[in-house]
N, C-alpha and C positions, 0 to 999 in steps of 0.2 A: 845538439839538443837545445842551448837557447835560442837557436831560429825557429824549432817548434813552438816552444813555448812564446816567442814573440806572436808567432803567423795565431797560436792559438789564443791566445789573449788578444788580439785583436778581432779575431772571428765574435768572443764574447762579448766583447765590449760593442760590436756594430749590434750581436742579438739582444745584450741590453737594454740599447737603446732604441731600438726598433721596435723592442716590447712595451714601448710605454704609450701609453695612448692619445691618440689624436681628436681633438675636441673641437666640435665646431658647434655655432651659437648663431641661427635662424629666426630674427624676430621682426612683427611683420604688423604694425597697427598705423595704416596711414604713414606711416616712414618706414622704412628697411635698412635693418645692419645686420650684417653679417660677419662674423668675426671667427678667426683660427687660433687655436695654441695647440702650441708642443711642445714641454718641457719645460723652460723660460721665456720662449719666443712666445709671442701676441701678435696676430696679423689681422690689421683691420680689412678687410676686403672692401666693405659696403657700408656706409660712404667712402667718397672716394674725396681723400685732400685734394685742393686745388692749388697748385702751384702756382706761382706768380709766372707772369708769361717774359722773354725775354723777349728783347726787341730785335727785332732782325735788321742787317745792316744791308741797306739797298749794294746789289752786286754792281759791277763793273761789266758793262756790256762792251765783249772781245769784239775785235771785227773777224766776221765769217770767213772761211777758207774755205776755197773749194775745193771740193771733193772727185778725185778722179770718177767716170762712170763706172758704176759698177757693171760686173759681165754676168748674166744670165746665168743661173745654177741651173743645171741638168736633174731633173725631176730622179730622187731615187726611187729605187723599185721597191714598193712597201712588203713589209714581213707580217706575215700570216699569224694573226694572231695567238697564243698560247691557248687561251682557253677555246678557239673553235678546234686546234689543232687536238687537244686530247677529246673532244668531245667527236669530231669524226675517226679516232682513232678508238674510243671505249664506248661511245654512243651514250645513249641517253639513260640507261642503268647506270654507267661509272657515273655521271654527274651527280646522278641523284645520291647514289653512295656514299661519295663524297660530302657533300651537302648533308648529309643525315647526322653523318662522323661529325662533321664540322658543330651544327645545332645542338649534338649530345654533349659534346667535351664544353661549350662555351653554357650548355645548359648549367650542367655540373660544377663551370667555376663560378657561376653566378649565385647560385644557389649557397656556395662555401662561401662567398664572401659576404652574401648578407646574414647568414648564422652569426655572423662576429658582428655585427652593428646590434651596438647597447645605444638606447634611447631612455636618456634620464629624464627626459619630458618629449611631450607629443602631441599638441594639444591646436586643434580646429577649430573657429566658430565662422558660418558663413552666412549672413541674411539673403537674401533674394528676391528679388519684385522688377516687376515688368510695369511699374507705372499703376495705369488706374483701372488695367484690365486685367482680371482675379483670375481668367480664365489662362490668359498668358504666364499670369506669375506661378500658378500650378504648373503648365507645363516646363515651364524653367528649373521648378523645383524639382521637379521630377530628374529631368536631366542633369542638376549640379548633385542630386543624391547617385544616380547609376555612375556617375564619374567621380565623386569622394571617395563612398564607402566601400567599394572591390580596392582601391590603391590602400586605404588606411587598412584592410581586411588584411593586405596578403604583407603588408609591414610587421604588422602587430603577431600573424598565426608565424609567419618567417624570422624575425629580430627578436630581440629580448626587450621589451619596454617598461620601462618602470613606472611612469604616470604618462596617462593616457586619458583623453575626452574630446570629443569630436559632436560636434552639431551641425545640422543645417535647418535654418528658421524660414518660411517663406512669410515675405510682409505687407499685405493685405490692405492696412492701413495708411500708413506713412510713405508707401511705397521709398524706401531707402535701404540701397545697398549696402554691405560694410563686409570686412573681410579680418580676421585675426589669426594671426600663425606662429606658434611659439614651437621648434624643434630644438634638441638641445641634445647633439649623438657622437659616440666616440666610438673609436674605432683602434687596433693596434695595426700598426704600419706588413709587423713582420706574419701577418695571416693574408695579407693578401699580396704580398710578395713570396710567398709560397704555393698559394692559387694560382700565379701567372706564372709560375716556373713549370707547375705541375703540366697545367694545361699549353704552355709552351711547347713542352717534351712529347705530350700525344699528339698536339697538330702536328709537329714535326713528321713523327712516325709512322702515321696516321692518312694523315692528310696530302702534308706536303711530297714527302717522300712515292707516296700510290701519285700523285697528280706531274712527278717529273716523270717518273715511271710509262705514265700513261700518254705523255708527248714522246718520248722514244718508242714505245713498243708501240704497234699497230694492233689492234682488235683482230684477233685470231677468228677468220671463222670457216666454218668446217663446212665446204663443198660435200652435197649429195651425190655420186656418180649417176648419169641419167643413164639408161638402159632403153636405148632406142633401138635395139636389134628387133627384126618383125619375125612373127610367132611363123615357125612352120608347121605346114598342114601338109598331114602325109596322107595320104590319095590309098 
């Protein structure tokens, strides 16, 4: 019984700690840092410290030894690839099959894992100008709005966001760019360590297990018997 209780008190103590959230820090005005915590840990990612360089100490040039010649490898005989193998074994239905399973399950855990991203801030400002031609800087704008607002659209209707504001300005005048990105999102470690276990389990079953299946066993297929006897004609 106390090896239970150890093995389970330790099962608690990793869900503990796995349940506490991961916070990361996106901020983006002419200089970028990017920073991580977890619990007591702080990890600067961006900037990056520069370490002083160590000096390298010139090698010692060995004298060369020669090399017996080498003999000629005899070309092996290549193996038949796995994926053409089950694809002239199940044809072109098992692929796509496959393929479909595959895009549903990896839909599914994609979908589970951005429900759990909390955005405590969210926040866009993008200017735009092509210079001194308005005609250009429309169509610029045009295009940095169809590529912001569908990515911020399916964050905001998918995640949980608590402050949120986004713009895109075209600039006409001054023609100058600028750019500002404030994200600020956490996340618990153990909801998406449960999304890869899940969808590990159906690729498995799924996927992988039908795709070795399908390099053993040959595509069954079913002969019509031809019926070439000629008709007799009775007199």
């Amino acid at each position: 019984m106390i090896a239970l209780y150890i093995i389970l008190g330790i099962i608690l103590f990793f869900i503990a700690v796995l349940s506490v959230r991961v916070s990361v820090s996106f901020d983006y005005n002419e200089q970028l840092t990017l920073d991580v915590r977890w619990l007591f840990i702080k990890i600067q990612i961006f900037p990056l410290k520069q370490r002083p360089k160590k000096e390298k100490k010139p090698k010692e040039e060995k004298p060369e030894e020669e090399k017996p010649p080498e003999k000629p490898q005899e070309p092996k005989p290549k193996k038949e690839n796995i994926f053409v193998t089950f694809y002239k074994n199940q044809g072109f239905d098992g692929v796509m099959e496959l393929l479909g399973s595959t895009k549903r399950i990896l839909g599914r855990m994609t979908s589970s894992m951005l429900r759990h991203f909390v955005f405590s801030k969210l926040k866009l400002y993008i200017t735009v100008s092509a210079g001194d031609d308005p005609a250009a800087t429309s169509m610029l704008y045009g295009k940095t709005c169809a590529a912001v607002f569908p990515v911020m659209g399916l964050i905001t209707n998918t995640c949980h966001v608590k402050e949120y504001d986004c713009a895109v300005r075209p600039d006409f005048i001054k023609g100058e760019k600028s750019a500002v990105v404030l994200v600020v999102f956490s996340v618990r470690p153990i909801f998406y360590i449960n999304a890869l276990l899940v969808a590990g389990v159906k690729l498995f079953f799924k996927v992988v297990l039908k795709f070795m299946k399908g390099i053993k066993a040959p595509k069954q297929q079913t002969n019509q018997p031809v019926n070439n006897s000629k008709e007799e004609h009775k007199s």
